[in-house]
C-alpha positions as CSV (number, residue, x, y, z in Angstrom):
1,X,170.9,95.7,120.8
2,X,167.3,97.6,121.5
3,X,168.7,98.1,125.5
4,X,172.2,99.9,124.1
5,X,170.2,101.7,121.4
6,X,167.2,102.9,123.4
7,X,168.6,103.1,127.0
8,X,165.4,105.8,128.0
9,X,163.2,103.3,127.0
10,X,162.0,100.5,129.8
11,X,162.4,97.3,129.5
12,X,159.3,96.1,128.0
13,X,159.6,98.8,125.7
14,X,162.8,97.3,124.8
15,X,162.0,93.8,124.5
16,X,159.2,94.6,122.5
17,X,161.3,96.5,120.0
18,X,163.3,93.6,120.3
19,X,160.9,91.2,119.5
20,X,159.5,93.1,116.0
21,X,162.9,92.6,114.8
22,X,162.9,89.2,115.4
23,X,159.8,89.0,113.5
24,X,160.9,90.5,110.3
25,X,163.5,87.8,110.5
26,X,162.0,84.7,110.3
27,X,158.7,83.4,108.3
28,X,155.4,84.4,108.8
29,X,154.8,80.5,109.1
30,X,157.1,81.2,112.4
31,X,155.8,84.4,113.0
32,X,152.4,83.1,113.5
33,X,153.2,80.6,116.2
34,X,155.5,83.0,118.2
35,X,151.7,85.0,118.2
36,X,149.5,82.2,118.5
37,X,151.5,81.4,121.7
38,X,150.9,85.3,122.7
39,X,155.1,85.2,123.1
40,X,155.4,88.2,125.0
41,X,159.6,88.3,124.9
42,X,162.2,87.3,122.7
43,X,163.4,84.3,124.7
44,X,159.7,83.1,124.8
45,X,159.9,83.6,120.8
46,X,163.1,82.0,120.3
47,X,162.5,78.8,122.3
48,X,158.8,78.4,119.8
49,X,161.5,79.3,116.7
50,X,163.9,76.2,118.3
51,X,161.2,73.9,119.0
52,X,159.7,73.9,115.7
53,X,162.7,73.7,113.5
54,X,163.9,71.0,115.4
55,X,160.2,69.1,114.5
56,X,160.7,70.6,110.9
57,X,164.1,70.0,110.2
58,X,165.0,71.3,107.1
59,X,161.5,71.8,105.9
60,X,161.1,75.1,107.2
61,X,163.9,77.0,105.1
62,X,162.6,75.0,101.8
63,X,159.8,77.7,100.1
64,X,156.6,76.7,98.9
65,X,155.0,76.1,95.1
66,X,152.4,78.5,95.0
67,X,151.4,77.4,91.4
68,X,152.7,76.2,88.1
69,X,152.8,77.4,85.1
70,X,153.9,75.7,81.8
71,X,154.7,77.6,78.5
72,X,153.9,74.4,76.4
73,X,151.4,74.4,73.8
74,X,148.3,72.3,74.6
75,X,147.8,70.9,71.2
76,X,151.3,69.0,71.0
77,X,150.9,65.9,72.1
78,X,152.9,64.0,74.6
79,X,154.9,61.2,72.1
80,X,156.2,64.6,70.2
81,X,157.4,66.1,73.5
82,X,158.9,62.9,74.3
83,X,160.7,62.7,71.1
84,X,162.3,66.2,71.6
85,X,163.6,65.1,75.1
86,X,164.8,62.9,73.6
87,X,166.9,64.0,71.4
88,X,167.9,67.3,73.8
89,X,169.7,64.1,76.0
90,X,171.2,62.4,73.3
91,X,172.6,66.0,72.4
């Protein structure tokens, strides 16, 4: 797409364009091996991408828990909180 849209541009120009798009496609998990293996073209990029989401499976599109955070008041105990489940699945 960069070589049709930017035809007075070189090629490395172009597959440098090419490649930023690619990177604001994909994780920055990815992102940072394509640059860790200084991918200097999109094919180079795309074979990292392939390579590790073949080793990651389905892994790599799951997100990650940052933190928790629970709106339960710490002076119930847990039998009471029990009992309300409880009774929310017998409902």
């Amino acid at each position: 797409m960069s070589q049709r849209a930017y035809v007075n541009l070189d090629s490395r120009a172009q597959e440098a364009l090419a490649l930023n798009q690619l990177y604001k496609c994909i994780s920055l998990e990815m992102k940072c091996r394509c640059k860790d293996r200084e991918c200097q073209t999109v094919a180079q990029a795309v074979e990292i991408i392939e390579r590790y989401e073949a080793i990651m499976g389905d892994q790599g599109r799951k997100s990650t828990v940052r933190g928790v955070f629970s709106h339960c008041d710490p002076e119930r105990n847990l039998n009471n909180q029990q009992t309300e489940i409880d009774r929310t699945l017998e409902k």
